[in-house]
PAVEXNU-321628 format. One record per residue: x, y, z of N, C-alpha, C in turn; residue number from 1; residue in three letters. Coordinates in steps of 0.1 Angstrom, whole numbers, plus 5000, padded with zeros to 4 digits. Layout:
ATOM   neast   nnorth    nup   caeast   canorth   caup   ceast   cnorth    cup    nr   rest
ATOM       X        Y      Z        X         Y      Z       X        Y      Z   NUM    ALA
...
//
This chain:
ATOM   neast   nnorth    nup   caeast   canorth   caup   ceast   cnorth    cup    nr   rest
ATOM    1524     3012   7694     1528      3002   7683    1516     3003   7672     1    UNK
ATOM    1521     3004   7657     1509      3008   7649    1505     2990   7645     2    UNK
ATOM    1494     2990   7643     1485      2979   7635    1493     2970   7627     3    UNK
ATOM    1505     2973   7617     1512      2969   7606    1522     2961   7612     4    UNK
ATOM    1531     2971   7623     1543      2966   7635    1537     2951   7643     5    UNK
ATOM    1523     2955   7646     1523      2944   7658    1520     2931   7652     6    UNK
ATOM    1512     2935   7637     1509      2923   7628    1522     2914   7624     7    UNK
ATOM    1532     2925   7623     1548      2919   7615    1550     2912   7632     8    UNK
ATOM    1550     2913   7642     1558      2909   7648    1551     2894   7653     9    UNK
ATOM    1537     2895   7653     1532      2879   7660    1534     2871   7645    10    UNK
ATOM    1534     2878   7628     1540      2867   7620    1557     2863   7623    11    UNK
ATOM    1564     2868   7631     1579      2863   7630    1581     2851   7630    12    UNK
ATOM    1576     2845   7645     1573      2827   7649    1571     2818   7637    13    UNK
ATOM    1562     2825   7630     1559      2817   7618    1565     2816   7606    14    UNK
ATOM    1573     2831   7604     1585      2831   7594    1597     2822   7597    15    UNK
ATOM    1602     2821   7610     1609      2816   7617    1607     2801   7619    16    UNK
ATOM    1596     2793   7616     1593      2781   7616    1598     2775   7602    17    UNK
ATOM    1589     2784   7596     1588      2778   7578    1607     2780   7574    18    UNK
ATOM    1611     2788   7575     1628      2787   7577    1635     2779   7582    19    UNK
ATOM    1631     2771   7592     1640      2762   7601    1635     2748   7587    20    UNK
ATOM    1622     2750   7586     1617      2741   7584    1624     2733   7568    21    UNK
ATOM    1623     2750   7557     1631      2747   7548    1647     2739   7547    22    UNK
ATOM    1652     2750   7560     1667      2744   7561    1669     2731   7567    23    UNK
ATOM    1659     2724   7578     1658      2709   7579    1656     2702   7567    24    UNK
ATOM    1647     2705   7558     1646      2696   7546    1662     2697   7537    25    UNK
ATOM    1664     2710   7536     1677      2706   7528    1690     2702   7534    26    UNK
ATOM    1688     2700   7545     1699      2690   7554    1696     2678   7550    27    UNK
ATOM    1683     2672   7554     1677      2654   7554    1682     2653   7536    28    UNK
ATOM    1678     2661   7529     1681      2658   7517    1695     2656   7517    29    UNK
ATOM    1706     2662   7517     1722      2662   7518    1727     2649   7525    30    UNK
ATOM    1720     2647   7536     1725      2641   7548    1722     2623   7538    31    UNK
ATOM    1708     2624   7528     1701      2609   7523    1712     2606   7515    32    UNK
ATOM    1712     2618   7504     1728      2613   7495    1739     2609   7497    33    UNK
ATOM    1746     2619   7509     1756      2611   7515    1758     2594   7519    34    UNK
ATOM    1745     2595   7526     1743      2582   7534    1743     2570   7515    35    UNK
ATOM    1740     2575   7511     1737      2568   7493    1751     2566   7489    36    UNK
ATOM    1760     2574   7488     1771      2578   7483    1783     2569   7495    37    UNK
ATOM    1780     2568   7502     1790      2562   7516    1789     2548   7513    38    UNK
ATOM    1776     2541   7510     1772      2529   7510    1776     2523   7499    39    UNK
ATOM    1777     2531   7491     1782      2529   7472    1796     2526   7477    40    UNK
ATOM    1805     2536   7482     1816      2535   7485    1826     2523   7490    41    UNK
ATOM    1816     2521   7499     1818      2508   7512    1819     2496   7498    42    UNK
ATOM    1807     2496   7495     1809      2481   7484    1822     2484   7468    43    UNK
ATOM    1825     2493   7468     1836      2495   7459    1848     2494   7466    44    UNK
ATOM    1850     2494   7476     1861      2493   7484    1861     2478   7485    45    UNK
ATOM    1851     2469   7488     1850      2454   7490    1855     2447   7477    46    UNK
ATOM    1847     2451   7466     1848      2451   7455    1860     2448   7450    47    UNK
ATOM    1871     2462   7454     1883      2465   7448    1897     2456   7455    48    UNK
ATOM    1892     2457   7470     1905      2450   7482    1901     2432   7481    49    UNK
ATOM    1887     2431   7488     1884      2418   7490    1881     2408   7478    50    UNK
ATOM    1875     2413   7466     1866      2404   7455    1881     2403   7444    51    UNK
ATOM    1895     2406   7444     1901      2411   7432    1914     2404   7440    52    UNK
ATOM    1920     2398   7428     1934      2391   7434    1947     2404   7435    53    UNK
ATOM    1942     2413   7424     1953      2417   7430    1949     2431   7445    54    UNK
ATOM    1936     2431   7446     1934      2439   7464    1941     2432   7470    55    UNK
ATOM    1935     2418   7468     1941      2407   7482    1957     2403   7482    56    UNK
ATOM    1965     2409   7474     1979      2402   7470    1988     2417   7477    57    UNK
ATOM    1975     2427   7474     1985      2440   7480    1984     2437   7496    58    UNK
ATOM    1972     2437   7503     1968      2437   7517    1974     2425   7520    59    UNK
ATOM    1981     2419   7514     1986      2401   7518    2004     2408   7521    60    UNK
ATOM    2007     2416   7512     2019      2426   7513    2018     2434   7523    61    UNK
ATOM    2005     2442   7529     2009      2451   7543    2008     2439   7551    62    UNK
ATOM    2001     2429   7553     2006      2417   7568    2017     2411   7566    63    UNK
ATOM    2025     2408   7550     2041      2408   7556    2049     2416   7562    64    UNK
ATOM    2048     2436   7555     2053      2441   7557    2053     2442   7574    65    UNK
ATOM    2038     2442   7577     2038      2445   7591    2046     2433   7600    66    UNK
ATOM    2046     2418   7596     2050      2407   7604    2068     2411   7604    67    UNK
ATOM    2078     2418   7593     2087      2418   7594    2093     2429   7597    68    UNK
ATOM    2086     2444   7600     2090      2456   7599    2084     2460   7615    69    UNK
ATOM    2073     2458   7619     2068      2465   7634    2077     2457   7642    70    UNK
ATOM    2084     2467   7651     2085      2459   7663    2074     2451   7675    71    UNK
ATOM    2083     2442   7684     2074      2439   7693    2066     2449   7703    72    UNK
ATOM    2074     2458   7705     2068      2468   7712    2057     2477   7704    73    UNK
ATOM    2057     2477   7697     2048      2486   7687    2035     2476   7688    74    UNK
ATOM    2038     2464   7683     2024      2452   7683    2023     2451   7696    75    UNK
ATOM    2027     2455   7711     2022      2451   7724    2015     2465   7722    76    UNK
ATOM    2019     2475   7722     2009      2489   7723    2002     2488   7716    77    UNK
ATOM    1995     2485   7704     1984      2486   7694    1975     2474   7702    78    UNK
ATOM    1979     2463   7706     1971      2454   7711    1969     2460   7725    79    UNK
ATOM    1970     2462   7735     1972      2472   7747    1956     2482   7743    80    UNK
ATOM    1963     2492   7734     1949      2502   7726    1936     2490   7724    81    UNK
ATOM    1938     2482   7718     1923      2476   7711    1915     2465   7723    82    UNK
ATOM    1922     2462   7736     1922      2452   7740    1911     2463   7756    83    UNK
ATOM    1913     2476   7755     1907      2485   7761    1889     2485   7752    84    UNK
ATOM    1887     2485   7741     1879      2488   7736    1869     2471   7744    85    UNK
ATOM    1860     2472   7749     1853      2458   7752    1837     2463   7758    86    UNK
ATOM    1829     2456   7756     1818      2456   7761    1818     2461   7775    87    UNK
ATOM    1821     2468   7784     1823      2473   7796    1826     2491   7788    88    UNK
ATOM    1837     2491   7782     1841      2505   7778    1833     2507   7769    89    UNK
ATOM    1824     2500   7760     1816      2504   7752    1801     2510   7756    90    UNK
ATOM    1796     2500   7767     1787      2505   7777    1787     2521   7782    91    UNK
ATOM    1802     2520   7786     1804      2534   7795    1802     2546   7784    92    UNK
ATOM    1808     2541   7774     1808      2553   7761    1797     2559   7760    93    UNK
ATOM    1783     2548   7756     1773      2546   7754    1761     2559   7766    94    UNK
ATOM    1767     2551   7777     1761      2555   7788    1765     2573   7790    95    UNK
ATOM    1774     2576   7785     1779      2594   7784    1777     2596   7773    96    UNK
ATOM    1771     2591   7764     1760      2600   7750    1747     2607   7761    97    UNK
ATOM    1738     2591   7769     1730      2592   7773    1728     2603   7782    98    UNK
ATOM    1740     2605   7792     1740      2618   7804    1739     2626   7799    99    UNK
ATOM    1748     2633   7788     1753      2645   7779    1738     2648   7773   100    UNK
ATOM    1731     2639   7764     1715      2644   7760    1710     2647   7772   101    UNK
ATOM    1705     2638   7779     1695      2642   7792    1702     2652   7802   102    UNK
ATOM    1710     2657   7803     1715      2671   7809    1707     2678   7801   103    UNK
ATOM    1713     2681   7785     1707      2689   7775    1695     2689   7774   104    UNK
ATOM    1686     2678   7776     1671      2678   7775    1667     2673   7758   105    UNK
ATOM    1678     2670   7751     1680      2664   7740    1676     2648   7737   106    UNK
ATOM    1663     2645   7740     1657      2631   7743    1659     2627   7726   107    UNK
ATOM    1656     2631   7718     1654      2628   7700    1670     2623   7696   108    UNK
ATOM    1679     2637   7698     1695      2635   7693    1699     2628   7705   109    UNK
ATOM    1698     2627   7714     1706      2611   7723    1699     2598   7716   110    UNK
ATOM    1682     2594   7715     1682      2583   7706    1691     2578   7695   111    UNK
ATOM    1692     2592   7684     1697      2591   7674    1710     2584   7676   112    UNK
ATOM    1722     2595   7683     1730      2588   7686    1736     2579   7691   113    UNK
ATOM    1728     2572   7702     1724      2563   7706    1726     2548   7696   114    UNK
ATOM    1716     2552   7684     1713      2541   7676    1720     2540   7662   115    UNK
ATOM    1731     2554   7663     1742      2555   7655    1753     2543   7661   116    UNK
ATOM    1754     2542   7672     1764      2539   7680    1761     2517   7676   117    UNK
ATOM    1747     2518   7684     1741      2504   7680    1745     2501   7667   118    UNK
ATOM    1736     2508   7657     1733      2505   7642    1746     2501   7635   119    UNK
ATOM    1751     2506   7641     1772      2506   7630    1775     2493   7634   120    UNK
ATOM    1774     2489   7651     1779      2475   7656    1768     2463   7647   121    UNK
ATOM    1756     2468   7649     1755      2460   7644    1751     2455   7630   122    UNK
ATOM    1751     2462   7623     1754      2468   7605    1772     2456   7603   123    UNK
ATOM    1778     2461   7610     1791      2456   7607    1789     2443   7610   124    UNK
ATOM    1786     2438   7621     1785      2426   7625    1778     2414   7610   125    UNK
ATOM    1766     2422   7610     1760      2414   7595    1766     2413   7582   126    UNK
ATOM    1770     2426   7581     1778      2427   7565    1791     2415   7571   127    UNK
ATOM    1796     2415   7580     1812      2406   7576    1806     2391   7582   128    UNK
ATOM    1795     2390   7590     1793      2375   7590    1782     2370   7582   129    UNK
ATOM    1777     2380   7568     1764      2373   7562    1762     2377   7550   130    UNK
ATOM    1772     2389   7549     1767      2397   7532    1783     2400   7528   131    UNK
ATOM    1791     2403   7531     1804      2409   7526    1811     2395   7531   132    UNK
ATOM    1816     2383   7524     1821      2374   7533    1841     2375   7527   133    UNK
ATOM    1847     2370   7529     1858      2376   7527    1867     2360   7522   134    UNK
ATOM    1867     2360   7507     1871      2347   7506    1884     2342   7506   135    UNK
ATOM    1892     2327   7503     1901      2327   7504    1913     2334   7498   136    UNK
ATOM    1919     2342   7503     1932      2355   7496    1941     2343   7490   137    UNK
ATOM    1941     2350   7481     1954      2347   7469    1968     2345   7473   138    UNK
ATOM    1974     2333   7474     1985      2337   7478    1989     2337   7494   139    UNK
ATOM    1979     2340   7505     1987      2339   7517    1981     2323   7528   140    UNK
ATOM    1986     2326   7532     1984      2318   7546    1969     2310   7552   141    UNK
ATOM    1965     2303   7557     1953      2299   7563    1950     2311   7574   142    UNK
ATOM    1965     2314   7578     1960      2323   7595    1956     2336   7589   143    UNK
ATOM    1953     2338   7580     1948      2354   7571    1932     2352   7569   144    UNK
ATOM    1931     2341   7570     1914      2339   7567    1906     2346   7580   145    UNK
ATOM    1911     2347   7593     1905      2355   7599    1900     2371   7603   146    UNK
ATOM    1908     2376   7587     1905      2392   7590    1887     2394   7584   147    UNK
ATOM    1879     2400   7587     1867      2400   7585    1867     2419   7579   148    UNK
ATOM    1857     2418   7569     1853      2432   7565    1838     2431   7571   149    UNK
ATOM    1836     2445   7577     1845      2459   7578    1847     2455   7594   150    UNK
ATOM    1854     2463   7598     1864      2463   7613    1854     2466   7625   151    UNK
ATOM    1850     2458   7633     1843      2460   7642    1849     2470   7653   152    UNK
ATOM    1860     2469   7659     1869      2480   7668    1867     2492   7661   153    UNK
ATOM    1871     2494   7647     1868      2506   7643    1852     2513   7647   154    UNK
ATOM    1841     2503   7640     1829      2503   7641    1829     2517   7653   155    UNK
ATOM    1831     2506   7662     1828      2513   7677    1834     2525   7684   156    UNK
ATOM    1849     2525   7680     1855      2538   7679    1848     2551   7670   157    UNK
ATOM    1845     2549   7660     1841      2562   7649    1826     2568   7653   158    UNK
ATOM    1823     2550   7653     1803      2556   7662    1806     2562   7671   159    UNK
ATOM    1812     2561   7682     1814      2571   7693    1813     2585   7693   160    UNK
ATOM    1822     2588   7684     1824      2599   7678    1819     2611   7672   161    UNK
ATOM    1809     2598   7662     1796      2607   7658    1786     2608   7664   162    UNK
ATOM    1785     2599   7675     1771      2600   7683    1771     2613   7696   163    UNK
ATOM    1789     2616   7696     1792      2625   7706    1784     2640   7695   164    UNK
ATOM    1793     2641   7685     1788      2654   7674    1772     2655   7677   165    UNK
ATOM    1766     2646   7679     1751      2649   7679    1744     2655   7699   166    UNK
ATOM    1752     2651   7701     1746      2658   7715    1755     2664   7725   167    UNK
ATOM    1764     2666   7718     1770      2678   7724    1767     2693   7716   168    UNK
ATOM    1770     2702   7727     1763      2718   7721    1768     2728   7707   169    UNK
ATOM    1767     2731   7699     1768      2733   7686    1785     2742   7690   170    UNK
ATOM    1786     2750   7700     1801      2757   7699    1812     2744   7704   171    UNK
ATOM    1808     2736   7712     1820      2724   7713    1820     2714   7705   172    UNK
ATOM    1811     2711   7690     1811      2703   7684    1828     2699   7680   173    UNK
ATOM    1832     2710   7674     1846      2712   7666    1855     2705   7679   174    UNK
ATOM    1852     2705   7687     1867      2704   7698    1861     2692   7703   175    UNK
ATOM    1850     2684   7704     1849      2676   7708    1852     2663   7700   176    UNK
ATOM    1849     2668   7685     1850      2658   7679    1866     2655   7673   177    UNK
ATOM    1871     2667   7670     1885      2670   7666    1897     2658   7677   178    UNK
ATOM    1889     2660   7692     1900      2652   7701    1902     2641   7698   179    UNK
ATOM    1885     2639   7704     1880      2621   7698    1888     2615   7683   180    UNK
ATOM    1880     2619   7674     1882      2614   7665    1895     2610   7657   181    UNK
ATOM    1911     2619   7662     1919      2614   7664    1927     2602   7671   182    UNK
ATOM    1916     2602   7680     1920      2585   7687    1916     2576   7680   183    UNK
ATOM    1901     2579   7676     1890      2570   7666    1900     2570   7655   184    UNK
ATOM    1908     2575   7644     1915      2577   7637    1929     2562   7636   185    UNK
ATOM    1929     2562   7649     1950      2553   7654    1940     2542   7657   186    UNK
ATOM    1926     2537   7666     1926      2528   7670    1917     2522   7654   187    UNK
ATOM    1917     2526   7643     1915      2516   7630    1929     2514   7629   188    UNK
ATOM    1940     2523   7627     1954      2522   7624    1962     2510   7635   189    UNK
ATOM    1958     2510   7644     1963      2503   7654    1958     2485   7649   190    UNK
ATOM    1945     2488   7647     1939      2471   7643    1957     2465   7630   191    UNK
ATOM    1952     2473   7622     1961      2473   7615    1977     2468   7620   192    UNK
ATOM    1983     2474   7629     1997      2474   7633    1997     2461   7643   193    UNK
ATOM    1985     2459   7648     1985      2444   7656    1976     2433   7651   194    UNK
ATOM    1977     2437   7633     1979      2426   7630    1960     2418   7629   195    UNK
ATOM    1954     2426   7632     1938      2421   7636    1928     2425   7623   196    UNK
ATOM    1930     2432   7615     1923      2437   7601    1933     2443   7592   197    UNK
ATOM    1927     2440   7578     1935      2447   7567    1930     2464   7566   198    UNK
ATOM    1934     2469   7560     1934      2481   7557    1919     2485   7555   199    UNK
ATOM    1916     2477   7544     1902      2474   7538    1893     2475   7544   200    UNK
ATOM    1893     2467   7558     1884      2463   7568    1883     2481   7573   201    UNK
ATOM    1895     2484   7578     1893      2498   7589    1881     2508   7579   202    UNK
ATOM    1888     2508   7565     1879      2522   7557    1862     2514   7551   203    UNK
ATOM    1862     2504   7555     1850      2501   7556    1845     2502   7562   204    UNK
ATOM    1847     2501   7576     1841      2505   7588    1838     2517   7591   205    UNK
ATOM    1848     2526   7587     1845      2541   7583    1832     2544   7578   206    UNK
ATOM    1833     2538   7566     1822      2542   7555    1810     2533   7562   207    UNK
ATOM    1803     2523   7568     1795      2521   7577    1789     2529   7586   208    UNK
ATOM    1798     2534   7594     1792      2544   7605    1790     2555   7599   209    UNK
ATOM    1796     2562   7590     1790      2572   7579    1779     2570   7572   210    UNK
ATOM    1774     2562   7569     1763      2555   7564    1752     2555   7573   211    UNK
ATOM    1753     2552   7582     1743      2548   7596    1741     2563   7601   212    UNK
ATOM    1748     2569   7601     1748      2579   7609    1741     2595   7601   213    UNK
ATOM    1741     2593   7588     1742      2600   7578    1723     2596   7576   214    UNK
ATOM    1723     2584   7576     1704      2579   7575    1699     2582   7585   215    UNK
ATOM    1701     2579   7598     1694      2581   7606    1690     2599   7610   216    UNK
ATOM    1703     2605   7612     1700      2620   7610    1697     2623   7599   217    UNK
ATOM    1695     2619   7588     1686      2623   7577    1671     2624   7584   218    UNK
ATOM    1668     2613   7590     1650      2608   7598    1649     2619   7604   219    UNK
ATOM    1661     2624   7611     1658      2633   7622    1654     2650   7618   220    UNK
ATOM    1666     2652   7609     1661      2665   7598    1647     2662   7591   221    UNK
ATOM    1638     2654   7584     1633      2651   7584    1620     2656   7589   222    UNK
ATOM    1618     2654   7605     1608      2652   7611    1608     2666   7619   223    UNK
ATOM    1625     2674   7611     1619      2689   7622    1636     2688   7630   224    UNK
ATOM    1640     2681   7636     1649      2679   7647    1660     2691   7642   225    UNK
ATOM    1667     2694   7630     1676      2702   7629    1670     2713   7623   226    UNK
ATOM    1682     2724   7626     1679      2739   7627    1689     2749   7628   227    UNK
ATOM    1690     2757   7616     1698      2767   7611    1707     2771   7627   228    UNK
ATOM    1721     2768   7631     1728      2771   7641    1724     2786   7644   229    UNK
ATOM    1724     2790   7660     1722      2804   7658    1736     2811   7670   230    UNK
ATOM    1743     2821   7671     1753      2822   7674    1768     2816   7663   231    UNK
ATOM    1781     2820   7668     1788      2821   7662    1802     2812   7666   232    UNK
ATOM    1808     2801   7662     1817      2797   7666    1829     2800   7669   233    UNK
ATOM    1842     2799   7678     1858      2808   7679    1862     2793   7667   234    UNK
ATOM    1861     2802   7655     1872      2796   7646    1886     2793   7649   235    UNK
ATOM    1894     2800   7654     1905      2798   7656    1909     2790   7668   236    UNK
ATOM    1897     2786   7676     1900      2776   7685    1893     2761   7679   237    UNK
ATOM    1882     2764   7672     1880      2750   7663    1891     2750   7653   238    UNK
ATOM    1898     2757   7643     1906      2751   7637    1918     2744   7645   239    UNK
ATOM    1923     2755   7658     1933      2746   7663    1934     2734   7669   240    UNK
ATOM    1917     2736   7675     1916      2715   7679    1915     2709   7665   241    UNK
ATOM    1905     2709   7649     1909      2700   7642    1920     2703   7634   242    UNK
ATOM    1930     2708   7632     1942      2712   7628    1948     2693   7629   243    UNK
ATOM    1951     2688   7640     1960      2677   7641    1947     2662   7629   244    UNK
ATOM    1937     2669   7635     1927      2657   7622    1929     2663   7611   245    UNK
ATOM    1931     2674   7604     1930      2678   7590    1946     2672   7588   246    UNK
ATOM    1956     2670   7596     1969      2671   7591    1969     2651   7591   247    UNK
ATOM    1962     2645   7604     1963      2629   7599    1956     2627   7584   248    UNK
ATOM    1946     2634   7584     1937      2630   7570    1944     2634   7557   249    UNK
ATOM    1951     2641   7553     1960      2645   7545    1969     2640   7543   250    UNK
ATOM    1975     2639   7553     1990      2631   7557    1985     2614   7553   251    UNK
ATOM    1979     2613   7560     1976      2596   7559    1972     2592   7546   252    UNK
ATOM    1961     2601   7541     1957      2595   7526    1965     2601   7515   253    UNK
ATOM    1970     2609   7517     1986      2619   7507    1995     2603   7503   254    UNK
ATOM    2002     2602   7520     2011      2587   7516    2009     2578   7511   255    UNK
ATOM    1994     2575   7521     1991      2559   7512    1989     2560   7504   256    UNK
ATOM    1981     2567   7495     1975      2565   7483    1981     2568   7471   257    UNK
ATOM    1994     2576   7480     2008      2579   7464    2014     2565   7465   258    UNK
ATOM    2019     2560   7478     2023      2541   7477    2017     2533   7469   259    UNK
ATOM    2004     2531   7472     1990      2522   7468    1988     2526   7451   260    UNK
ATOM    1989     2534   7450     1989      2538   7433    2005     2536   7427   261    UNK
ATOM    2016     2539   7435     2025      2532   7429    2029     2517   7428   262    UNK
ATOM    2024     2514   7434     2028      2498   7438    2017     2493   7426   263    UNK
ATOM    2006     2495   7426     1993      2490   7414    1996     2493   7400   264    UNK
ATOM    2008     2503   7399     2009      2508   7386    2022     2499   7384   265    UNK
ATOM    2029     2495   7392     2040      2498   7388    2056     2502   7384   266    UNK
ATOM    2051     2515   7385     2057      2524   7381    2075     2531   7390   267    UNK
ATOM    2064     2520   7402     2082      2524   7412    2079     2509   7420   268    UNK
ATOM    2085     2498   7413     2087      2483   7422    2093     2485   7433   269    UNK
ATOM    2101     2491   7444     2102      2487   7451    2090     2491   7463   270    UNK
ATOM    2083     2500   7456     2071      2501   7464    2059     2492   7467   271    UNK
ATOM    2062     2479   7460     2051      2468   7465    2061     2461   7473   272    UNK
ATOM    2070     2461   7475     2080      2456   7489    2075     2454   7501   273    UNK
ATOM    2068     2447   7508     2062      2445   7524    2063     2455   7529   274    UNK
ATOM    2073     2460   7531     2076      2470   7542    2071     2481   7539   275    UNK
ATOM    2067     2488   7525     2063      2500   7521    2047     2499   7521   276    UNK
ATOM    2045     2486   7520     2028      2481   7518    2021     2484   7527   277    UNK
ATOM    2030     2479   7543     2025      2480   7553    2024     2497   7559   278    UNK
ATOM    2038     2508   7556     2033      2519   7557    2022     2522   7549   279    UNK
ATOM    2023     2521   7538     2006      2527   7529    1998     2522   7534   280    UNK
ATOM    1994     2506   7544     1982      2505   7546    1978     2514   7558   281    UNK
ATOM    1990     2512   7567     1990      2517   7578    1984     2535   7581   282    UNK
ATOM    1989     2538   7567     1986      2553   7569    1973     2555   7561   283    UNK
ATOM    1969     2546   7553     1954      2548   7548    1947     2546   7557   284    UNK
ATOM    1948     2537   7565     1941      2529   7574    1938     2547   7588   285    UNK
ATOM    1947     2554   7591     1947      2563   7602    1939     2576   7594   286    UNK
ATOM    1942     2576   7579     1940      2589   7573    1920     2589   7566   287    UNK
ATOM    1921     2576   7566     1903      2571   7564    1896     2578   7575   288    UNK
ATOM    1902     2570   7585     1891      2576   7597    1890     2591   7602   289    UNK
ATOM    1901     2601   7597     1904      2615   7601    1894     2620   7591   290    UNK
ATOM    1896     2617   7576     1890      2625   7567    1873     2621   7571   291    UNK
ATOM    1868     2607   7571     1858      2605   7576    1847     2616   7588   292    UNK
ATOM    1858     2613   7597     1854      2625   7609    1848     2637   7601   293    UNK
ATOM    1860     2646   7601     1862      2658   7589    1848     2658   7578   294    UNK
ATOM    1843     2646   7575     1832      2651   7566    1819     2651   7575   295    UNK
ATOM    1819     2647   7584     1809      2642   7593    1808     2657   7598   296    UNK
ATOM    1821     2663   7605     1819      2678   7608    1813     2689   7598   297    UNK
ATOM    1816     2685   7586     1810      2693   7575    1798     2693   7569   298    UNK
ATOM    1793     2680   7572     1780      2678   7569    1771     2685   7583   299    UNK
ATOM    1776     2687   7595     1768      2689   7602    1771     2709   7607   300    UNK
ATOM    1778     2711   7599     1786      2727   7599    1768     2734   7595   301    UNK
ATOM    1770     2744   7608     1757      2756   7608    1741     2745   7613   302    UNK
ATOM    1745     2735   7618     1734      2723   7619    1732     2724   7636   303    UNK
ATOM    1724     2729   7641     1719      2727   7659    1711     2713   7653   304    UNK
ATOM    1710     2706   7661     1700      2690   7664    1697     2691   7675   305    UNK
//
């Protein structure tokens, strides 16, 4: 080996440091904006649904739609789904972030996620009992004063999800999250159908755990923790697990938001009708938490933690 060769080779480590190191900073940077951009979001959403007579007169229209259009059996299964979610199942969740890192030896990304999972519960808890308060709606009922922004069930559902993406191994990211997050997806939609949050509440909750989860792995890029993926994913087996989340996230925000823009315009009355209110909310409400996921996988696309 000549003098030149053996010199190039003990610099590789070093080339290979200063590279990871670049690509961690311009992740923590992406990852800070996001987290900036989500948070902006969340309060335009409050803004627009909770602070504005006519948000609260539409979302007053999906709980009639929903009181006169779901059947009973549809409101016993959605309640059935959310009545599973409890401090026992939340524990357990929690507790298989923890096993899944410490298998991996992933002590930093199990914190993270970890405190993704915390931070969202309790982020939400504050914003709807101290900062986002949800005043009296225009127009309905006393028994409406109980829906609170953003959706705690959701909270805990979407955290899950993201805190799974961080400690599980870079080729099952796509399939792990793609399964999950479709449930994470129906059980905001479900709050919804039983009647327990408006619409509003679920895509705030979204945009929460996006937020949380988007800062804290920002800290983590930051300090080193992320690193250019090495190996190669089976696309065709990650598209086919998130194929059914690219098609709720489409589908859900495609409908609602052709509804929700018709009914605010206008332009086709019988679409502020209950019954059509509660599909738009219903399907914003499933298609929020799909595209959410979906960006969460994108932001973390070619990212080992």
């Amino acid at each position: 080996m000549t003098l030149h060769a053996a010199e190039s080779k003990r610099n590789e480590p070093d080339l290979r440091d200063r590279r990871d190191q670049r690509f961690s900073r311009r992740v923590a940077v992406r990852l800070a904006a996001v987290a900036a951009a989500s948070a902006t979001a969340e309060l335009l959403v409050y803004a627009a649904f909770v602070r504005t007579a006519a948000g609260q007169r539409w979302e007053n229209s999906v709980w009639a739609g929903r009181a006169h259009d779901e059947s009973l059996a549809a409101v016993h299964r959605a309640d059935r789904v959310l009545d599973q979610i409890t401090v026992m199942s939340l524990g357990g969740a929690v507790a298989l972030l923890v096993l899944i890192g410490a298998v991996r030896r992933r002590y930093a990304e199990t914190a993270v996620a970890v405190g993704v999972v915390g931070g969202s519960l309790a982020l939400s808890e504050v914003l709807k009992r101290l900062v986002l308060r949800r005043p009296d709606p225009v127009g309905a009922s006393p028994r409406l004063l109980d829906n609170s922004f953003p959706s705690g069930h959701t909270a805990i559902a979407m955290s899950v999800v993201f805190g799974l993406a961080l400690v599980v191994p870079y080729r099952m990211r796509a399939a792990a999250v793609g399964v999950c997050a479709v449930w994470a997806s129906y059980v905001g939609a479900y709050t919804v159908a039983a009647g327990w949050h408006r619409p509003s509440d679920v895509i705030g909750a979204d945009l929460v755990v996006l937020t949380v989860a988007c800062g804290l792995t920002s800290v983590l890029a930051r300090l080193g923790g992320v690193r250019a993926a090495s190996g190669r994913r089976h696309r065709a087996g990650a598209l086919l697990v998130t194929g059914p989340l690219m098609f709720v996230a489409f589908t859900g925000l495609g409908t609602g938001g052709i509804l929700l823009v018709g009914a605010a315009s206008g332009a086709v009355p019988a679409w502020s009708a209950p019954g059509v209110a509660y599909t738009a909310g219903h399907a914003l409400a499933a298609g929020a938490g799909a595209a959410t996921s979906l960006a969460w996988l994108a932001l973390l696309r070619r990212c080992a933690v």
